[in-house]
N, C-alpha and C positions, 0 to 999 in steps of 0.2 A: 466573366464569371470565373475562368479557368485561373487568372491571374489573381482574384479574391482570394480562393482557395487555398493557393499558392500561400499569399500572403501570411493566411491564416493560419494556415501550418508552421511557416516558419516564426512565427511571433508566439507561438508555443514553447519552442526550443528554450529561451531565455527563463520564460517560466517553469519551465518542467527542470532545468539547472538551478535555479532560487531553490526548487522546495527539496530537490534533492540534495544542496549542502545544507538547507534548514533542518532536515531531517537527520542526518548523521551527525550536523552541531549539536539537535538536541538529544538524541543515544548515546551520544563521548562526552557531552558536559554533565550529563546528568550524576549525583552523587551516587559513589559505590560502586566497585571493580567489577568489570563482566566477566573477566576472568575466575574472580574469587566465588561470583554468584555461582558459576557452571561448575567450578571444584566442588563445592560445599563445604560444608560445615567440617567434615571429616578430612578435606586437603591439606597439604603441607604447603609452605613455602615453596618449594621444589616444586610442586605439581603446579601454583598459584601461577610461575616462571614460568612454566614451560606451556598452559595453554596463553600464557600473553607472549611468546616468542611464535606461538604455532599458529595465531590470531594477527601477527605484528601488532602487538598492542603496544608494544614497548618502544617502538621510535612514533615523529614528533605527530603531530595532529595535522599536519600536510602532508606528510608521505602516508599518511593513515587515510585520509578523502583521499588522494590519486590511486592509490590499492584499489580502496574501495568504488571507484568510480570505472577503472580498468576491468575489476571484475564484472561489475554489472555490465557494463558494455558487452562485454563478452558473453553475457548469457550465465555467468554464474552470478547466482542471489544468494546463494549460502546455502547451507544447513538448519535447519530448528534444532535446537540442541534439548527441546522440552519432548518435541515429537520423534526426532530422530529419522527425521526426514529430511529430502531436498527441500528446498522455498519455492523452487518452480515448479514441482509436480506437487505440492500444497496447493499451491494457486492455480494448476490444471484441475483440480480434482472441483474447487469450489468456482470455476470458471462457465461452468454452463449453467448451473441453480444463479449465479447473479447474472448472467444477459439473458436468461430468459423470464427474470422478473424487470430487470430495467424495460426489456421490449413490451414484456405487459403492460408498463406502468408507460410506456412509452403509446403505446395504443389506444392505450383508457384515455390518455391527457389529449392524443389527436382528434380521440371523438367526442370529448368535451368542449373544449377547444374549435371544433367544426362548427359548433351549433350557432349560425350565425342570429338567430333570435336574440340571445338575450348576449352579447358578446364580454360587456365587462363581469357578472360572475362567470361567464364560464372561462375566461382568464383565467380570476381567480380559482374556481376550481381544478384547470387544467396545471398551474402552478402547484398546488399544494396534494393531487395525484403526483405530479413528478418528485417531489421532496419528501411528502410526509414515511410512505411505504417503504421505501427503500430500506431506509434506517435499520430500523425498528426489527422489519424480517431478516436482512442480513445480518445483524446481530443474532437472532435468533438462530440462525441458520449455523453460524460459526459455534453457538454454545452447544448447540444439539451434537454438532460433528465432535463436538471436544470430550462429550461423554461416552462417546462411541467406544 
């Protein structure tokens, strides 16, 4: 069993490295300078420079994933530059409201799911408690904090 575990864990790794170059491929390919967004409209050239030297936005798109790959390792996730805040104490703040609806919805699904009567709906319904709620409320969740 211990060795399962094991296994499980490490066959993660490779996935969790996939989505994290998917993810930076798709922020750096996407059209339109992050730089320029976060100057605005009122920046200059000069200012446009100097947040892409202060970002390393300006060398190549490998040293730009190994930065960005360094930092996180390390524990830094950046700044939100909309909130003006750290990224990790964003996601301390909104970290206890999402486990303890996943463990709800994690409870509801086991005692649906228990009901050994009728087993193929409560499959089904223990399936679509774990997917359907999540969504929908963490969304909500994140829109409510954003008008705060």
């Amino acid at each position: 069993m211990h060795l399962f575990i094991v296994r499980r864990l490490l066959s993660t790794v490779p996935v969790l490295m996939f989505v994290a170059v998917f993810a930076f491929l798709i922020l750096r390919l996407t059209p339109g300078d992050p730089a320029a967004l976060i100057v605005g409209d009122m920046g200059t050239e000069a200012d446009i420079a100097r947040v892409r030297q202060h970002l390393k936005l300006d060398g190549p798109l490998t040293s730009q994933l190994l930065q960005w790959f360094t930092e996180v390792l390390s524990g830094n996730l950046g700044e939100s530059y909309y909130l003006k805040k750290s990224v990790a104490e964003l996601i301390a703040q909104r970290l206890e409201p999402t486990l303890s609806l996943a463990a709800f919805t994690i409870v509801i699904a086991g005692k649906l799911a228990s009901d050994r009567s009728h087993p193929a709906p409560a499959c089904d319904v223990a399936t679509s408690a774990l997917l359907l709620p999540v969504d929908p409320v963490h969304v909500m969740n994140v829109e409510i904090a954003r008008d705060r």
